[in-house]
C-alpha positions as a Python dict, from the first residue, in 0.01 Angstrom:
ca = {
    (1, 'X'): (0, 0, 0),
    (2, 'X'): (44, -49, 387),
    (3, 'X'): (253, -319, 521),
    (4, 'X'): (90, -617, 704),
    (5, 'X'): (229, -711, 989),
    (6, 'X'): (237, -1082, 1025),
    (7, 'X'): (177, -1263, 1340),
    (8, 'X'): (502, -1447, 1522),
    (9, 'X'): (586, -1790, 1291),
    (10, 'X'): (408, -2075, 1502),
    (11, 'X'): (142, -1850, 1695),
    (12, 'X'): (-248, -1822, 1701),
    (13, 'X'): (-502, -1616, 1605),
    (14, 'X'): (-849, -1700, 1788),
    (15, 'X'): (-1149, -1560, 1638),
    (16, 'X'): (-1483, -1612, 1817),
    (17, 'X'): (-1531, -1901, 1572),
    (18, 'X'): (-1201, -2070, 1697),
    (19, 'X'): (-1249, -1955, 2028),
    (20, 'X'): (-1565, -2151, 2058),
    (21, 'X'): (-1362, -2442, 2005),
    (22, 'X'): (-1144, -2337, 2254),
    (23, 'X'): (-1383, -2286, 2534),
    (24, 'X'): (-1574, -2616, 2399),
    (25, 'X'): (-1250, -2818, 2478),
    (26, 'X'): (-1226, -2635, 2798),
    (27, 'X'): (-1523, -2700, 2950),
    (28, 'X'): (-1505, -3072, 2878),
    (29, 'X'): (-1152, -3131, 3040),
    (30, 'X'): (-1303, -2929, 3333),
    (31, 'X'): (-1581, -3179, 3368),
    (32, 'X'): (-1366, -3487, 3328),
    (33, 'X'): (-1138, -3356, 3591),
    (34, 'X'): (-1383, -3236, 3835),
    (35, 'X'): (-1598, -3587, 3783),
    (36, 'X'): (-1310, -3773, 3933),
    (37, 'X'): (-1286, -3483, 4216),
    (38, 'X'): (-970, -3324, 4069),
    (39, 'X'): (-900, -2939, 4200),
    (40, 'X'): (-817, -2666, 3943),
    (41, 'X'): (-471, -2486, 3947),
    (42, 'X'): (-185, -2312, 3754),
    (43, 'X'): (148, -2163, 3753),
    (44, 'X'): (324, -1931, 3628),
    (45, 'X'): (353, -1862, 3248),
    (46, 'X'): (719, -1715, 3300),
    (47, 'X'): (957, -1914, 3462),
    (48, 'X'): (1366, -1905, 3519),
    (49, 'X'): (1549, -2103, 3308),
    (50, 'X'): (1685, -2284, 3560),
    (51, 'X'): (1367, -2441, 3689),
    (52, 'X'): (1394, -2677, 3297),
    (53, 'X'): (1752, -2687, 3339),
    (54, 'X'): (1689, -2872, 3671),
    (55, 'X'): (1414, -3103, 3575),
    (56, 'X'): (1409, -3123, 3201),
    (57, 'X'): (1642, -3244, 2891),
    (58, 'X'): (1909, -3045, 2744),
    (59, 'X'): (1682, -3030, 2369),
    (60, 'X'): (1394, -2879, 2557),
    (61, 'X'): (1597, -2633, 2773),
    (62, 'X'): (1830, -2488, 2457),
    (63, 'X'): (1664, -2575, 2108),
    (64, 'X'): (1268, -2566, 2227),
    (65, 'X'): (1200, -2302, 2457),
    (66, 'X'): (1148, -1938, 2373),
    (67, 'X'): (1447, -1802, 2627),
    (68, 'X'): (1542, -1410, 2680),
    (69, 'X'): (1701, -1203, 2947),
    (70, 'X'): (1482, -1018, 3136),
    (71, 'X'): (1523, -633, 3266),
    (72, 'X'): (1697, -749, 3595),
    (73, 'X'): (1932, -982, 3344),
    (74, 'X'): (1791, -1268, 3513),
    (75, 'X'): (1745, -1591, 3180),
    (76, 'X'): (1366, -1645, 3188),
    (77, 'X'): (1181, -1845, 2965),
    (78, 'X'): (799, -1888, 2851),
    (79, 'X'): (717, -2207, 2959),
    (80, 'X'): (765, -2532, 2755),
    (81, 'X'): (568, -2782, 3026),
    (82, 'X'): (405, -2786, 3360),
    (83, 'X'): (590, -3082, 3566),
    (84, 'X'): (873, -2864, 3718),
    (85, 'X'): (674, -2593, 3789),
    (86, 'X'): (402, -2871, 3940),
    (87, 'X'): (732, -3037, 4126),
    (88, 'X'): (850, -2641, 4258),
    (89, 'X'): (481, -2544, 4438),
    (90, 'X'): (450, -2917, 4580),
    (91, 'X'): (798, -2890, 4710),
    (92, 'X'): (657, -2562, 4878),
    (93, 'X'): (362, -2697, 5078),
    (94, 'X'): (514, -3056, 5066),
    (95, 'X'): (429, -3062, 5451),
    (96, 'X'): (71, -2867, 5446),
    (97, 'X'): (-101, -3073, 5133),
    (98, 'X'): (-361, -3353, 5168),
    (99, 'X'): (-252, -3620, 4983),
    (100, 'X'): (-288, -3816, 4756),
    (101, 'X'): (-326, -3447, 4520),
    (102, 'X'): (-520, -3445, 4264),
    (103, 'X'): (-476, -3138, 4036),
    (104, 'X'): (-545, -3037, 3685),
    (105, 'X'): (-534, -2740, 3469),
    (106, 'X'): (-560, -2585, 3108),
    (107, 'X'): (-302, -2332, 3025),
    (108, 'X'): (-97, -2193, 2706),
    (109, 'X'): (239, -2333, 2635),
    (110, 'X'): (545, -2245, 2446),
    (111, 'X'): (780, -2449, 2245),
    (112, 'X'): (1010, -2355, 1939),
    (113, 'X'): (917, -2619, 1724),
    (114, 'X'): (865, -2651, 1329),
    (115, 'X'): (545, -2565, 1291),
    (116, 'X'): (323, -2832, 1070),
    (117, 'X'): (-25, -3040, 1115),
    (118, 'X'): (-118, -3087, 1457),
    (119, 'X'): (228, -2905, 1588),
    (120, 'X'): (216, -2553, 1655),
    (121, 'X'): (480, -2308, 1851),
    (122, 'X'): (212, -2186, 2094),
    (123, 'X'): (-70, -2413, 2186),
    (124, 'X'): (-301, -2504, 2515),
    (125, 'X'): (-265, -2772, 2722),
    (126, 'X'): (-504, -2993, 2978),
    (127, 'X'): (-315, -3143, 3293),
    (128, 'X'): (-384, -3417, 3507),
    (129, 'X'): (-163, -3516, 3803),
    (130, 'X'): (-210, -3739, 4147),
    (131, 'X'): (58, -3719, 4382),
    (132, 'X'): (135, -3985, 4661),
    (133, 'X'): (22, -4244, 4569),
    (134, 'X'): (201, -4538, 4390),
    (135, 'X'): (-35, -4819, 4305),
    (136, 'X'): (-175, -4942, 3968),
    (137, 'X'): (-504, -4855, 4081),
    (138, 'X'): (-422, -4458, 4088),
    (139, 'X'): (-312, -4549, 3732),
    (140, 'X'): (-593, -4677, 3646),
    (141, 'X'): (-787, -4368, 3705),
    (142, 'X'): (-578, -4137, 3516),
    (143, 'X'): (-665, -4347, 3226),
    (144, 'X'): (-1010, -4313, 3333),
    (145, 'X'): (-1024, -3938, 3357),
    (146, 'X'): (-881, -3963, 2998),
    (147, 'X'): (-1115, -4198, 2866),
    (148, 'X'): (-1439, -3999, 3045),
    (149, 'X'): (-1307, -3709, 2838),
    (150, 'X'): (-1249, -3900, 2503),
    (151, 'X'): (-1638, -4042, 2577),
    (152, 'X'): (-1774, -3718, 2643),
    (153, 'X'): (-1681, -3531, 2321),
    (154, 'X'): (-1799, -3846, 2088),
    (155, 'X'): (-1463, -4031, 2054),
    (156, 'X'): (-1590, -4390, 2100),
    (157, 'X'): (-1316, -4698, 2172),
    (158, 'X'): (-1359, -4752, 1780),
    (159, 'X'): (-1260, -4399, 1694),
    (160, 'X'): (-1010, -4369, 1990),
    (161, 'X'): (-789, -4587, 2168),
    (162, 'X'): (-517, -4566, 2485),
    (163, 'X'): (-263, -4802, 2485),
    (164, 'X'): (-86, -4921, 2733),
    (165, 'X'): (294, -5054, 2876),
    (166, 'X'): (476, -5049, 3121),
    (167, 'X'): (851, -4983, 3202),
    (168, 'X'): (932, -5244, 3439),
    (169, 'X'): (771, -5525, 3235),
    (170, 'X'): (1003, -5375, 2945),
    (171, 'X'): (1331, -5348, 3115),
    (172, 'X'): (1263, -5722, 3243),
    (173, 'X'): (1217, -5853, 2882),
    (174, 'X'): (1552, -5638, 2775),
    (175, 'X'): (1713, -5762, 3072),
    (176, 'X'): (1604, -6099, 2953),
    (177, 'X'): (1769, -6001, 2638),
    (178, 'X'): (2071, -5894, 2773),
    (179, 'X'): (2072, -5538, 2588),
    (180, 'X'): (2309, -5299, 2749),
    (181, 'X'): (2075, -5007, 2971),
    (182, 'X'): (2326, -4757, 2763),
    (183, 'X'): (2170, -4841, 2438),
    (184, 'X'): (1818, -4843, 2591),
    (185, 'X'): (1684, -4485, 2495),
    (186, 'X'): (1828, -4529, 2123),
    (187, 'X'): (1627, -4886, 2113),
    (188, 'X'): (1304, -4696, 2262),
    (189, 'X'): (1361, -4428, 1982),
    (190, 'X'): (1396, -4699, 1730),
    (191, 'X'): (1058, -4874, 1851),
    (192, 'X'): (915, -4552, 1827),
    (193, 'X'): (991, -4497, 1466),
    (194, 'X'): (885, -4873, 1332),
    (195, 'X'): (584, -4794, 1169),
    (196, 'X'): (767, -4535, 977),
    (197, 'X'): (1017, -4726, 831),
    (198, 'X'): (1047, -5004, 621),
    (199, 'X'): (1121, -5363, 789),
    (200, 'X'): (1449, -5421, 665),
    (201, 'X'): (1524, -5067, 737),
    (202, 'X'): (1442, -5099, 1049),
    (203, 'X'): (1615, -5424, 1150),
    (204, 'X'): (1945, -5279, 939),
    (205, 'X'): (1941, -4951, 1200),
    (206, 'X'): (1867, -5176, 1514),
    (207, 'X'): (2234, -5417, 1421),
    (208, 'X'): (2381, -5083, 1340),
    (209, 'X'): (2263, -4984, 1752),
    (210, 'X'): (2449, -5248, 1865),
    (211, 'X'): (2199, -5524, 1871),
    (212, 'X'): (2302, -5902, 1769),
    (213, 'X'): (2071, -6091, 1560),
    (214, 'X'): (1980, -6339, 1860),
    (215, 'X'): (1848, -5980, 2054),
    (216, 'X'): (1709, -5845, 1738),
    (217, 'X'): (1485, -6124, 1667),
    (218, 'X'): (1409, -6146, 2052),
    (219, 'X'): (1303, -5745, 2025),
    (220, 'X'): (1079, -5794, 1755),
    (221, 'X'): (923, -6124, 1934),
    (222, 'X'): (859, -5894, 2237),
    (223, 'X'): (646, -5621, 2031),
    (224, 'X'): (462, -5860, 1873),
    (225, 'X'): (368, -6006, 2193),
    (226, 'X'): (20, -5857, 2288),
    (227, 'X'): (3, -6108, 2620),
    (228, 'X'): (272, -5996, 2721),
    (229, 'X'): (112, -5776, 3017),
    (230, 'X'): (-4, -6109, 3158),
    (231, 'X'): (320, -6125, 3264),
    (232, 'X'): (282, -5807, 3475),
    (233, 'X'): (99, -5762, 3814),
    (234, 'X'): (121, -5420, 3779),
    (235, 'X'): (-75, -5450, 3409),
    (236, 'X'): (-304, -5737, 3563),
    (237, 'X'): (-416, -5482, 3885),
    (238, 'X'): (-389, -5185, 3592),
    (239, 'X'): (-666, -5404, 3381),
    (240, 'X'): (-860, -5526, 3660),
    (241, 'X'): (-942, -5154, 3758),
    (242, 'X'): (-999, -4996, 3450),
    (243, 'X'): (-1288, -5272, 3427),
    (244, 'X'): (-1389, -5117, 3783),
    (245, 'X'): (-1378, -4805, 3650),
    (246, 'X'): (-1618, -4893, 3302),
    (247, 'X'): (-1318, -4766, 3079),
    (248, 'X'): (-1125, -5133, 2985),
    (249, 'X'): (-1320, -5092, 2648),
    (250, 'X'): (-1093, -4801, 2539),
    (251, 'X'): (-757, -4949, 2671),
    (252, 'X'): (-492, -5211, 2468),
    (253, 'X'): (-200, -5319, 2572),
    (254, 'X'): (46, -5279, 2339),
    (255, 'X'): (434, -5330, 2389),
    (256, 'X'): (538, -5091, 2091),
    (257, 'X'): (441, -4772, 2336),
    (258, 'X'): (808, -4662, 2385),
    (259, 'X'): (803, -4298, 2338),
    (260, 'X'): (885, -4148, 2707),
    (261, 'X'): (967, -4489, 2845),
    (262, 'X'): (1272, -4374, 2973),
    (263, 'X'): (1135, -4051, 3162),
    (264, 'X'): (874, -4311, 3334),
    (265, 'X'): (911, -4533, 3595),
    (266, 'X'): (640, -4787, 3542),
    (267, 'X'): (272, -4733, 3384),
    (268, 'X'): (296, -4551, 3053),
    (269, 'X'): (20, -4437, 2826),
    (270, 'X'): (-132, -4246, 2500),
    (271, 'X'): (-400, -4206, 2305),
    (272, 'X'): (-456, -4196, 1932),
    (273, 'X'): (-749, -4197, 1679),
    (274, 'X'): (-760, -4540, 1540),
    (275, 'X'): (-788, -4445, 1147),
    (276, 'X'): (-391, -4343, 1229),
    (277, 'X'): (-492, -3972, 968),
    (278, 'X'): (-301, -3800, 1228),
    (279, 'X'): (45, -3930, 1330),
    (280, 'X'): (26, -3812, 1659),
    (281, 'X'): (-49, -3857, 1985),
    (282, 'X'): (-422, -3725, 2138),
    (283, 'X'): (-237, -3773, 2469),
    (284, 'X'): (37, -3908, 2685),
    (285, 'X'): (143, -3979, 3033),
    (286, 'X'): (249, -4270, 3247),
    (287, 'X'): (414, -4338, 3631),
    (288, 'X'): (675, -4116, 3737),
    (289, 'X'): (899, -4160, 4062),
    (290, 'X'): (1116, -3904, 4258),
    (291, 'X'): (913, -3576, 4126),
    (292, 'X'): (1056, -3344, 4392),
    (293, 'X'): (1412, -3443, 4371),
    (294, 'X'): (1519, -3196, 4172),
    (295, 'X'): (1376, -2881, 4316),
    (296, 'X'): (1476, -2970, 4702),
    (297, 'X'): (1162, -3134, 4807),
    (298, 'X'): (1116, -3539, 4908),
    (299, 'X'): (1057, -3811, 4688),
    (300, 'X'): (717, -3865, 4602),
    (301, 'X'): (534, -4055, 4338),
    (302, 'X'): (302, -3940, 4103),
    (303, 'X'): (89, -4044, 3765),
    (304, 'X'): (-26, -3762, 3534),
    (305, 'X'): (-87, -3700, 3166),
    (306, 'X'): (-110, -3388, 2934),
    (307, 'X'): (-322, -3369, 2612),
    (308, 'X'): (-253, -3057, 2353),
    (309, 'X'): (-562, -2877, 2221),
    (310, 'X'): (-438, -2879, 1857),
    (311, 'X'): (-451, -3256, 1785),
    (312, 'X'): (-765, -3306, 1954),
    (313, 'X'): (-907, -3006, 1765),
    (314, 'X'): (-817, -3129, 1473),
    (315, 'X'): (-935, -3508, 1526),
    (316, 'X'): (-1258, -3363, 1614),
    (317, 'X'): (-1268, -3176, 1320),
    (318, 'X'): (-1213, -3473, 1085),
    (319, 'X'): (-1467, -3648, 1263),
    (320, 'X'): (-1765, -3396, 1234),
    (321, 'X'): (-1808, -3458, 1603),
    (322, 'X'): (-1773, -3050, 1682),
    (323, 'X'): (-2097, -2919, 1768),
    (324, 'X'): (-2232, -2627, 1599),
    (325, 'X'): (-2114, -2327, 1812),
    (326, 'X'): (-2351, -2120, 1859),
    (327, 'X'): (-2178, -1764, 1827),
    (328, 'X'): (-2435, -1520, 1920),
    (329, 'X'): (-2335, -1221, 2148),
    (330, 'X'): (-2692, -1149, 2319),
    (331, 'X'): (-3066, -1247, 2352),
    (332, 'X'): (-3154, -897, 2187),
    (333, 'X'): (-3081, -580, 2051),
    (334, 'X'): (-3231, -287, 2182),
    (335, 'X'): (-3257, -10, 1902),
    (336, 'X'): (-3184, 342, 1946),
    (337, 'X'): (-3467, 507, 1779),
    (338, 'X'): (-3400, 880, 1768),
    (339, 'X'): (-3074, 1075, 1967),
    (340, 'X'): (-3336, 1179, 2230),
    (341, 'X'): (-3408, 851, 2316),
    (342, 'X'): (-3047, 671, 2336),
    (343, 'X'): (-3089, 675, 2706),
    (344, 'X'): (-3371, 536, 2749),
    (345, 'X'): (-3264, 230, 2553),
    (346, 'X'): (-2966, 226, 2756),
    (347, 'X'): (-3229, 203, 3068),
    (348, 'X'): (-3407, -106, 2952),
    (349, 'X'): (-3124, -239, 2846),
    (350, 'X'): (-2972, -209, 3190),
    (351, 'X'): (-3293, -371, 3337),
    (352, 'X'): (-3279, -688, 3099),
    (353, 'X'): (-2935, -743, 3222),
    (354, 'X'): (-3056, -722, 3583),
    (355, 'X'): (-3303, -989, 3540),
    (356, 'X'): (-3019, -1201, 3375),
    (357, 'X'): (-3057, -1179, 2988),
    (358, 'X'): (-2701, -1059, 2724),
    (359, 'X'): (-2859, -767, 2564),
    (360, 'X'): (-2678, -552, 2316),
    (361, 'X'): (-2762, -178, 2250),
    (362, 'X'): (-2667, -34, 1896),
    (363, 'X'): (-2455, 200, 1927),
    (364, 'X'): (-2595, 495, 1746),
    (365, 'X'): (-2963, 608, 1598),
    (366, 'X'): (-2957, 482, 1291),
    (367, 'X'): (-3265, 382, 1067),
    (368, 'X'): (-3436, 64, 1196),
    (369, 'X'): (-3391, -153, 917),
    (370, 'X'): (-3015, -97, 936),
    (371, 'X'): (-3049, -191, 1302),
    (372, 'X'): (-3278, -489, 1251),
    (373, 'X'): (-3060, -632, 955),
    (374, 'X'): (-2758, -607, 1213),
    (375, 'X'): (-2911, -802, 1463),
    (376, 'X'): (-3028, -1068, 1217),
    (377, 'X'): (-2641, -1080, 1082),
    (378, 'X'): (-2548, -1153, 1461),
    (379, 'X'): (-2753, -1439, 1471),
    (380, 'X'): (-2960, -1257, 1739),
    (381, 'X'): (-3338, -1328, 1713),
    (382, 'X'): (-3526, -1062, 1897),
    (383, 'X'): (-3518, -644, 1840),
    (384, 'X'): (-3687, -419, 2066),
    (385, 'X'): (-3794, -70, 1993),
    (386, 'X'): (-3885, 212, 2228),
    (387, 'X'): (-4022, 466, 1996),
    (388, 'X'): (-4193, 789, 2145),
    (389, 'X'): (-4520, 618, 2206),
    (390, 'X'): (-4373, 334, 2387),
    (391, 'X'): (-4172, 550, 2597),
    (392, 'X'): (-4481, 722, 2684),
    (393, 'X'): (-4681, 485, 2782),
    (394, 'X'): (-4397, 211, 2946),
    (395, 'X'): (-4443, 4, 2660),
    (396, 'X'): (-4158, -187, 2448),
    (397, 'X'): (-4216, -284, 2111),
    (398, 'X'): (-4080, -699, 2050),
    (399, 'X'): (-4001, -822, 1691),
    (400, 'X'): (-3926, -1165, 1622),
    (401, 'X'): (-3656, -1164, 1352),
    (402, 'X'): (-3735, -1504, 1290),
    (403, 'X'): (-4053, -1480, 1196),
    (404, 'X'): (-4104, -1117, 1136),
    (405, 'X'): (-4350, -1035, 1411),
    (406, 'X'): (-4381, -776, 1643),
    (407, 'X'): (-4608, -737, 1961),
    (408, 'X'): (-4616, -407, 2193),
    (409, 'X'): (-4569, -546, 2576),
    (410, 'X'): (-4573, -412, 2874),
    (411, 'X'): (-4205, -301, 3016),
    (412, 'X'): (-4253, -520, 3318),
    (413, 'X'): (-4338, -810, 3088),
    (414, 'X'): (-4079, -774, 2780),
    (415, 'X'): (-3830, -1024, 3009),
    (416, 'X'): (-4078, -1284, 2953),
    (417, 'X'): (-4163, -1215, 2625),
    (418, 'X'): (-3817, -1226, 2501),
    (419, 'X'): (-3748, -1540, 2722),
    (420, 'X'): (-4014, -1721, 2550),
    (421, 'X'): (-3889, -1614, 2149),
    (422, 'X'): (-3545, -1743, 2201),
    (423, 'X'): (-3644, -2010, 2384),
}
């Protein structure tokens, strides 16, 4: 028996049915993107190593991404994320763009993870950045973009919510605290994993951090806290526009948001489906400062977020809020009645496309009912036949697969006629 080869651990397989899904997603992120007047782009899907050795953390750059020497022995790697390569072509034109930037894209990805639910090794992702601006406000509508999207494909403020924090309003309260900046990211981890753990667990593993019981107690007062943006006039400006912007109905504040805190420099943000099936993230993104420093360009402040296509496939999926896809390849097939005539099919077939219709031509003669069971399998729901007499006589004859009946037409006229069955 003949070996199967298996596709890479982690990779994807798109059949037109999973395709669909693919181009559905797609086209919605392109709409919320280009509602708020953001401009399409990309970069490269193979970059040098040192770009993420530059701009991104140590786990990412040796345990995540899929590395190898080219030909030239240069270290090259597919990427793992868009921001340095964002940071490297804004650093390039730093002087020519209009600013503030507002850019997006949807691109495939690479990271050398454990595969599971809603984690795979190769996946697509959407991309929303604004660049030069540092306000609350231009926070604001990165939210919105995200929440126009999370509207548009069903995902109502009871099925979806973005919460939101803030890193200065954070470091104030741990300042407050007096916890040391050093233990800081473990804390943040910590936070991250409370709903994971049990209580006393998780107060056990925040004394064994470092934390006294006075700071504990404090921590825990602070995420329980869900006024506590008052306190901000950053998250009070940050409110105030997202009820501007008809989007405050899908945003919470919520002080537990800690994953990424430390990569952020103020507003920070991410989505989840509120029945909590799904342990992760729809999407995530928040304030960043200094983009450019890295990659030899000036400071410059941006906001951005990035949303995967597996979660949100799959949170769609357990919704039943994907659409039926509709996978058929053409309006019609023209039949090939006889080998004498294969050419002549190919002729109208030629003129249908002209006048803007997908039409398919079967390959080979082949009895009709063979031909017309095809097209029904493809979902298609018209057939056309030019037999001998309707060559003759510049006729076409039009079955409805539907409904079983067939008319003779005019050439001139079939466009019409077909027009009007799959109408």
């Amino acid at each position: 028996m003949k070996k199967t080869i298996k596709t890479v651990k982690g990779t994807r397989e798109f059949y037109p049915e999973t395709m669909s899904l693919r181009n559905y997603l797609y086209d919605k992120v392109r709409n919320a993107s280009q509602s708020f007047g953001y401009q399409e782009w990309d970069g490269p899907f193979i970059e040098t190593i040192d770009l993420y050795a530059a701009k991104s953390g140590e786990e990412l750059v040796k345990k995540q991404s899929f590395t190898f020497e080219d030909r030239g022995g240069e270290q090259v790697t597919l990427r793992p994320e868009l921001t340095p390569s964002l940071a490297r072509m804004i650093a390039a034109k730093q002087n020519e763009l209009t600013y503030p930037v507002r850019w997006w894209s949807f691109g495939p990805f690479w990271r050398y993870e454990q595969p599971q639910k809603g984690r795979t090794r190769e996946f697509f992702q959407w991309n929303v950045d604004m660049l030069g601006v540092n306000s609350p406000e231009a926070d604001a509508e990165l939210i919105a973009v995200a929440a126009a999207f999370l509207r548009s494909v069903g995902l109502s403020p009871e099925l979806a919510r973005i919460y939101v924090n803030n890193r200065r309003l954070m470091d104030s309260e741990f300042d407050a605290l007096r916890i040391d900046p050093e233990k800081r990211l473990d804390i943040s981890g910590l936070v991250d994993r409370r709903t994971k753990m049990e209580p006393a667990k998780w107060d056990e593993n925040a004394l064994e951090l470092g934390l006294d019981q006075t700071q504990l107690n404090g921590l825990k007062a602070i995420l329980g806290n869900y006024d506590l943006w008052k306190k901000s006039d950053e998250l009070t400006r940050l409110f105030a526009a997202l009820e501007a912007l008809d989007v405050k109905e899908y945003v919470t504040f919520d002080p537990n948001i800690m994953r990424g805190l430390l990569y952020y420099t103020g507003t920070v943000f991410e989505a989840f489906e509120t029945s909590g099936s799904l342990k992760r993230a729809i999407l995530g993104g928040g304030r960043y400062d200094n983009l450019l420093a890295d990659v030899g360009g000036q400071p410059l402040s941006g906001v951005g977020f990035a949303m995967g296509d597996v979660v949100i496939g799959i949170v769609l999926q357990e919704a039943g809020l994907l659409p039926e896809f509709d996978l058929t390849p053409a309006s019609a097939l023209v039949t090939v009645f006889d080998e004498s005539l294969l050419l002549k099919s190919y002729e109208l077939a030629a003129k249908l496309r002209q006048a803007g219709l997908n039409v398919m031509v079967f390959p080979e003669p082949a009895k009709l009912p063979k031909q017309f069971k095809f097209a029904d399998k493809m979902k298609m729901k018209v057939a056309l036949v030019l037999g001998p007499d309707e060559a003759e006589n510049g006729q076409v004859a039009v079955k409805n697969l539907l409904t079983g009946e067939q008319v003779i037409v005019a050439q001139d006229a079939v466009v019409e006629s077909i027009k009007a069955m799959v109408k």
